[in-house]
C-alpha positions in Angstrom: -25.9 -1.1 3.3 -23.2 -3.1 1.4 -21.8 -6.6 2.6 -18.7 -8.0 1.3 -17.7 -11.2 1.0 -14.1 -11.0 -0.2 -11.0 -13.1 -0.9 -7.6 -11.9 -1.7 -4.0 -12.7 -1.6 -1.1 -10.1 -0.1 2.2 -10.2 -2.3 4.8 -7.6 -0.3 3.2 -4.2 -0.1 0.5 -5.1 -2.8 -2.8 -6.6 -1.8 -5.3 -8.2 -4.8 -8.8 -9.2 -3.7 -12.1 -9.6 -5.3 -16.0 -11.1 -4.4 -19.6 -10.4 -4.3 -20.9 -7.4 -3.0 -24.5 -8.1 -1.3 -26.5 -4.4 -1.4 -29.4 -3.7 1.0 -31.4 -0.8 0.2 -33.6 1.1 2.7 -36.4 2.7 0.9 -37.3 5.2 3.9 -37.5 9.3 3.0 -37.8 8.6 -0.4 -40.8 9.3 -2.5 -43.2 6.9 -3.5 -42.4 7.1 -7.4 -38.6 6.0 -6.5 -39.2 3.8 -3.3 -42.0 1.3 -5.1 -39.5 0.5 -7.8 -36.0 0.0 -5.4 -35.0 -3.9 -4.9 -34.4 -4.6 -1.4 -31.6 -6.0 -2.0 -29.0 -6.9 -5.2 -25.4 -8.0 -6.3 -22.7 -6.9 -7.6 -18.8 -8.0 -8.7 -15.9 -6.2 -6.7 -12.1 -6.5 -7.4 -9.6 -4.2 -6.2 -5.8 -3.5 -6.0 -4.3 -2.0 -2.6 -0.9 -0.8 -1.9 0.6 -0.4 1.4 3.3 1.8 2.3 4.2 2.1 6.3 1.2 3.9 7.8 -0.6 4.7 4.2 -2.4 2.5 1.9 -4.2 3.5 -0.9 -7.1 1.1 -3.1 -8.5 1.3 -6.1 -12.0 -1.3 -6.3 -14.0 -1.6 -9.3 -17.4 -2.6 -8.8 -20.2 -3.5 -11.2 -23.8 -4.5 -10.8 -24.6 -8.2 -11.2 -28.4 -7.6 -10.4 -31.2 -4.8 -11.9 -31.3 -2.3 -8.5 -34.0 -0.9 -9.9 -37.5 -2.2 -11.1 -39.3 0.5 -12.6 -40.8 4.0 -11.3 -44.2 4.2 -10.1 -46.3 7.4 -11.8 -50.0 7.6 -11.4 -49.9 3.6 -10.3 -48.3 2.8 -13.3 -45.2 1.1 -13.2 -42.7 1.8 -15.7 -40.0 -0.4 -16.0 -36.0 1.0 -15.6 -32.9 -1.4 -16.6 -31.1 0.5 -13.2 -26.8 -1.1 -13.4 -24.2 0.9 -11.2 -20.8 0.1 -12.0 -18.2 1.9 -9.9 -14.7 2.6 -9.6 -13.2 3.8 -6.3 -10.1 5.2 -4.6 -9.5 5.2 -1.4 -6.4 6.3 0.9 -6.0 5.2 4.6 -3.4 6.4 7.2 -3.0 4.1 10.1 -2.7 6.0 13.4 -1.6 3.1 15.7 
């Protein structure tokens, strides 16, 4: 689960924003190698650019890991350690019905 905590500024039809992106990772249905090694929870940097026009908008975010996500992988009760960084880039379109 991902929380935002976001600021931004709206000039027109353009929207910036940017924060810190707090990620909570649920380690259920996943084998024991992968789950021993997940964080519960890291960080990471989001900015994004939106654009609105009428009912559509469209956003582009890039987001990029602040924190390791991932410690290390558990074989045979050994733990081997995995430098685990996601960096993202996102679009997104929206129509607004009402």
């Amino acid at each position: 689960m991902d929380v935002p905590l976001q600021i931004g500024q709206k000039l027109g039809p353009v929207r910036i924003y940017g924060g810190v992106v707090f990620n909570f990772n649920r380690t259920e249905g996943l084998s024991n190698m992968v789950a021993d090694g997940l964080r519960d929870e890291s960080r990471a940097w989001r900015v994004g650019l939106g654009l609105d026009a009428g009912s559509f908008s469209m956003d582009v975010r890039y987001e990029t890991s602040m924190t390791n996500s991932f410690e290390g992988v558990n074989f045979r009760n050994e733990m081997y350690p995995v430098n685990l960084r996601f960096t993202h880039l996102m679009l997104s379109f929206g129509y607004k019905f009402i």
